[in-house]
C-alpha positions in Angstrom: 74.9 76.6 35.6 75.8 75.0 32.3 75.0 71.8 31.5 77.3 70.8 29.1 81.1 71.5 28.9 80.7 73.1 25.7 78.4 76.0 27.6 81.3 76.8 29.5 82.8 80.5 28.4 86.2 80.2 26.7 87.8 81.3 29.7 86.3 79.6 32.0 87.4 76.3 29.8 91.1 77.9 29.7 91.6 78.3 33.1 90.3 74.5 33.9 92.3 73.1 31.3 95.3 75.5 32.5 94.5 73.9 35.9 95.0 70.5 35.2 97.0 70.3 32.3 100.6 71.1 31.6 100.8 71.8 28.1 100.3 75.4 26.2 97.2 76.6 25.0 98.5 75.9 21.2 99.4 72.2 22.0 96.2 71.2 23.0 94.2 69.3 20.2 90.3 69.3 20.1 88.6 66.0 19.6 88.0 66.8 16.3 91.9 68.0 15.5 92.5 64.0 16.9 89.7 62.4 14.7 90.9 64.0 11.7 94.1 63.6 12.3 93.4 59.7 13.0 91.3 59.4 9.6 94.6 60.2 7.9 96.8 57.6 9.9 94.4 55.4 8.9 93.8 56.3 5.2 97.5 56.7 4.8 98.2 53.1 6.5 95.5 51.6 3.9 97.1 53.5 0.8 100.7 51.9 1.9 99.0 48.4 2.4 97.6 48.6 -1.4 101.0 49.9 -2.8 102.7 47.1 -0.6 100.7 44.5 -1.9 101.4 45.8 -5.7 105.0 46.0 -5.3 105.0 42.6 -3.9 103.3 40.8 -7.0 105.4 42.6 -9.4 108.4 42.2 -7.7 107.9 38.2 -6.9 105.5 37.8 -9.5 103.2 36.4 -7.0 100.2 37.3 -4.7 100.5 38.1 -1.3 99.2 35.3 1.1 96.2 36.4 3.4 98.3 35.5 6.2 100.8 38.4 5.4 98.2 40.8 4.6 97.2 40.0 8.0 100.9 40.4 9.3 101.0 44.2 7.2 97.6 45.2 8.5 98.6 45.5 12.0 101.7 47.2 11.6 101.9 51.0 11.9 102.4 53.6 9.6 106.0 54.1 9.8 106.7 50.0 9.7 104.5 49.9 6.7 106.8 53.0 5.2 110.0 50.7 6.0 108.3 47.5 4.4 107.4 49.4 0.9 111.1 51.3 1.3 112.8 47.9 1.4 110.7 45.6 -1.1 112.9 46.7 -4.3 115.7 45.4 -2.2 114.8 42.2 -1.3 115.8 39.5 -3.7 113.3 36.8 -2.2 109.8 36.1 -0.6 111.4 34.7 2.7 113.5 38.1 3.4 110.4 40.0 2.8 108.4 37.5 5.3 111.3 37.9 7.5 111.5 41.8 7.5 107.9 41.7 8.0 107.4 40.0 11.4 111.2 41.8 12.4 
């Protein structure tokens, strides 16, 4: 008998996950597909963060407080793609603080 998981023939795998779990073959992600695809979320939320904070001190002509980079680090992605979307549209500090905590 195996004694990992990983021992198991492909099949033998297949026809446990096909057991248990709904999706297609093709769906399923291995831990590694998620990791990677995780290290990106995360690399891409940092790279918006920087290029928020940069468009923020060139279009206020001030630097970001630490209390808003704390606000911007917890967002998600796609918030932090609305936030950098909408700073050449805001006209003061206060909308963009506003917008922020929305």
């Amino acid at each position: 008998m195996p004694e990992k998981i990983t021992e198991l023939p492909y099949q033998e795998l297949k026809e446990i996950f096909d057991k248990y779990f709904s999706k297609e073959e093709d769906e399923m992600k291995t831990t590694a597909d998620q990791l990677r695809e995780e290290g990106r979320e995360e690399v891409r939320g940092e790279e918006l963060i920087e290029s928020i904070k940069l468009m923020y001190e060139m279009k206020f002509n001030n630097n970001i407080s630490e209390e808003l980079i704390k606000v911007i680090e917890n967002l998600s992605v796609e918030k932090l793609q609305k936030v950098r979307s909408m700073i050449p549209e805001m006209d003061s500090q206060d909308k963009f603080e506003e917008f922020i905590r929305d």
